[in-house]
C-alpha positions as CSV (number, residue, x, y, z in Angstrom):
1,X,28.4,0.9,1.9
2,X,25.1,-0.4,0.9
3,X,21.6,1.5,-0.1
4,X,20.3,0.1,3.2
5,X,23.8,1.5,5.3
6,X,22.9,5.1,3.7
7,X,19.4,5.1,4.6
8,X,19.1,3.4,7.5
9,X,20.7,4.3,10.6
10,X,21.6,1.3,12.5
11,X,23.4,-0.2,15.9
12,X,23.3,-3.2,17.9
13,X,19.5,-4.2,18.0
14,X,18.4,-0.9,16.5
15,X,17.4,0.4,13.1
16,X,15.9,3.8,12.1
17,X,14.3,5.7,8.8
18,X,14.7,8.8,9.3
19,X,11.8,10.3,7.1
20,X,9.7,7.3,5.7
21,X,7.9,9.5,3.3
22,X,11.2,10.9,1.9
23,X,11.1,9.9,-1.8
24,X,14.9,9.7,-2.8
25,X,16.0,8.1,0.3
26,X,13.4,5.6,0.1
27,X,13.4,3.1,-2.8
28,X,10.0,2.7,-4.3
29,X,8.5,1.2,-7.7
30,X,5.1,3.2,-9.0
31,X,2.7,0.4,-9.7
32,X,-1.1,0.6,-10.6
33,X,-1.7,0.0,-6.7
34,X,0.7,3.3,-5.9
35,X,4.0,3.6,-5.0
36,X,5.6,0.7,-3.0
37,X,8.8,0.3,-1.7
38,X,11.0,-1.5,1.5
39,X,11.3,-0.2,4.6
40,X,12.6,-2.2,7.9
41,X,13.3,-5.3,8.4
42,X,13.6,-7.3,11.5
43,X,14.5,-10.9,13.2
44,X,11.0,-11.8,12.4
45,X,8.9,-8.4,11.2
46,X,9.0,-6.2,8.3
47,X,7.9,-3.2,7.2
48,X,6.8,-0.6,3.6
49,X,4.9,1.6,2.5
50,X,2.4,2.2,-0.3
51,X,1.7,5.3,-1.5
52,X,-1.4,5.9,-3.1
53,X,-2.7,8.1,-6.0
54,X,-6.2,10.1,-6.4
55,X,-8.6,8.1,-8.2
56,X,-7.2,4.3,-7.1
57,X,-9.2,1.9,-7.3
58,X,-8.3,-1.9,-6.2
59,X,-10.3,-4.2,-5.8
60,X,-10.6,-6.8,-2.9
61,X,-8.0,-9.0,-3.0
62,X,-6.1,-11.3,-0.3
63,X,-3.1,-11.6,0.9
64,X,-1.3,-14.8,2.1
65,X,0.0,-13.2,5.5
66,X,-1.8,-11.1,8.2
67,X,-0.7,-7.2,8.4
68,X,-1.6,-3.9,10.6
69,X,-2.2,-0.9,8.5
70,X,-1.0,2.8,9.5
71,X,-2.3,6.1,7.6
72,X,0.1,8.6,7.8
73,X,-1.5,11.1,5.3
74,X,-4.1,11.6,3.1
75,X,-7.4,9.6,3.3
76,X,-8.7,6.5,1.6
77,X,-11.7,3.9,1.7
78,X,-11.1,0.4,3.0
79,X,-13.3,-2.5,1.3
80,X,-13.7,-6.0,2.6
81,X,-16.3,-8.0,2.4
82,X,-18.6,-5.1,0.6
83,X,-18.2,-3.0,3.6
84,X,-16.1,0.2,3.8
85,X,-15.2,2.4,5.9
86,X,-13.4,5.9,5.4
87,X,-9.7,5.8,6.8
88,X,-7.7,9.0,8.0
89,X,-4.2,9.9,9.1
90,X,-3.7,7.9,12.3
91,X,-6.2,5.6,11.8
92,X,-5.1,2.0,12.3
93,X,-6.3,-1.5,11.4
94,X,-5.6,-5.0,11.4
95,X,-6.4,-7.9,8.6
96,X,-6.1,-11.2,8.7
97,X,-4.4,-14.0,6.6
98,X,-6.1,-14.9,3.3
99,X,-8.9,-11.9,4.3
100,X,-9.5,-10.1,0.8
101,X,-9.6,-6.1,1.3
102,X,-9.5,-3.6,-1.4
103,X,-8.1,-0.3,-1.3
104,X,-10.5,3.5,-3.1
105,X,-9.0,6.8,-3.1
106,X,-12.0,8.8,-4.4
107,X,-9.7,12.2,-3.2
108,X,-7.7,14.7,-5.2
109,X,-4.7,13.8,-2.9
110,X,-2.6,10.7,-2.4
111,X,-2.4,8.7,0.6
112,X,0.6,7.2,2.2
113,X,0.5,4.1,4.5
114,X,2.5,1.6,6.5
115,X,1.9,-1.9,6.2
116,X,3.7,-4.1,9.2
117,X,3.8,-7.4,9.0
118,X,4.6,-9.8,11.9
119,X,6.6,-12.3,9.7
120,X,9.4,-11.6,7.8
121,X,10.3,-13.1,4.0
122,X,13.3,-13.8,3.2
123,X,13.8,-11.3,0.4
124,X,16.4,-7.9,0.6
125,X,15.5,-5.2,-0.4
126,X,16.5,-5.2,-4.1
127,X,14.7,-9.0,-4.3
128,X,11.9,-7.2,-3.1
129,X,12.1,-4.0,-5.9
130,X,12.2,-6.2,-8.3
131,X,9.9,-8.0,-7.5
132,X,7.3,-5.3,-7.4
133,X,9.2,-4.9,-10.8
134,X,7.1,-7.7,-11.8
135,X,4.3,-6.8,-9.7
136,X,3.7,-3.8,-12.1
137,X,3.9,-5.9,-15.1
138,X,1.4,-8.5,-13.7
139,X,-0.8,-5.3,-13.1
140,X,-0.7,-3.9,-16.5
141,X,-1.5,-6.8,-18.0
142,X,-4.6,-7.2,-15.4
143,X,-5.3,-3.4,-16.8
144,X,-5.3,-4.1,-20.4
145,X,-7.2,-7.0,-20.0
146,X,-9.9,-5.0,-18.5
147,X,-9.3,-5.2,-14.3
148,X,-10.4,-1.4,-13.7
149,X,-8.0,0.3,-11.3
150,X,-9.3,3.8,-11.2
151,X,-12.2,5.2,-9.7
152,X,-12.9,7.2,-12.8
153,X,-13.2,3.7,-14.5
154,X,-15.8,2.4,-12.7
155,X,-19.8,3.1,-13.3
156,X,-21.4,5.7,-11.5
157,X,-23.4,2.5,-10.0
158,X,-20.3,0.7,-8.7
159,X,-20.8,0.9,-4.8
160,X,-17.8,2.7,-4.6
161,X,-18.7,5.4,-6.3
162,X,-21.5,5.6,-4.7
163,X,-19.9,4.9,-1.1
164,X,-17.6,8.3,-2.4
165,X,-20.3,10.5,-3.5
166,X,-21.7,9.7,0.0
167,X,-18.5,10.8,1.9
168,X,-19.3,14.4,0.1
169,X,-23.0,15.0,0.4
């Protein structure tokens, strides 16, 4: 029986997670950005989660495919383009392809998302572990070499720090 025969339940044209905030029976590697990991995959769609700590801070960035964003828990600042905007558990939104957005969690709690994407690469889930494997190596490196990926790190100038100490005046 595989990982993905124990977690997921699964028949003819269905597949369910039972509890997609369930640490041990969903695989994850802790990364700078959070805690990411697999979740579905379909014909042509896919689906995981990040899960991210207090004090993130990542910076815009792009990503070669378009995706629709879930919060689940916690809350979190969304930045593209300079503009952000405070997310909460249910909020939704969309990005496009190549459309850099960055991701601040100026809270003393995590928060936990769903990112669904309406293609689907080719990778299983153990190609994709590993590489977010890599992924946290890359962003180490990014780290040491100065790419600031707390809040805490940042000046007290930085527009998000100044877009957090607004959310609590």
């Amino acid at each position: 029986m595989s990982a993905d025969e124990t977690r997921i339940i699964s028949w003819t044209g269905i597949r369910i997670v039972e509890d997609i905030t369930d640490k041990i029976s969903n695989p994850g590697i802790d990364t700078l950005e959070g805690r990411i990991g697999p979740l579905l995959k379909g014909d042509g769609s896919q689906a995981h989660f990040i899960e991210m700590p207090p004090d993130l801070y990542c910076q815009e960035h792009p990503h070669p495919t378009e995706s629709i964003i879930f919060t689940v828990r916690g809350q979190w600042v969304l930045c593209s383009g300079g503009q952000r905007h405070l997310m909460r558990p249910g909020s939704l939104f969309w990005f496009g392809a190549d459309i850099p957005t960055g991701y601040e969690i100026p809270f003393a709690k995590p928060a936990f998302i769903l990112i669904f994407k309406a293609s689907r690469d080719q990778q299983d889930d153990a190609a994709f572990l590993e590489y977010l494997r890599g992924l946290r190596g890359r962003l180490e490196n990014a780290h040491r070499e100065g790419m600031p990926f707390k809040m805490s790190e940042l000046s007290e100038t930085h527009p998000a720090r100044v877009f957090a100490r607004s959310l609590t005046e």
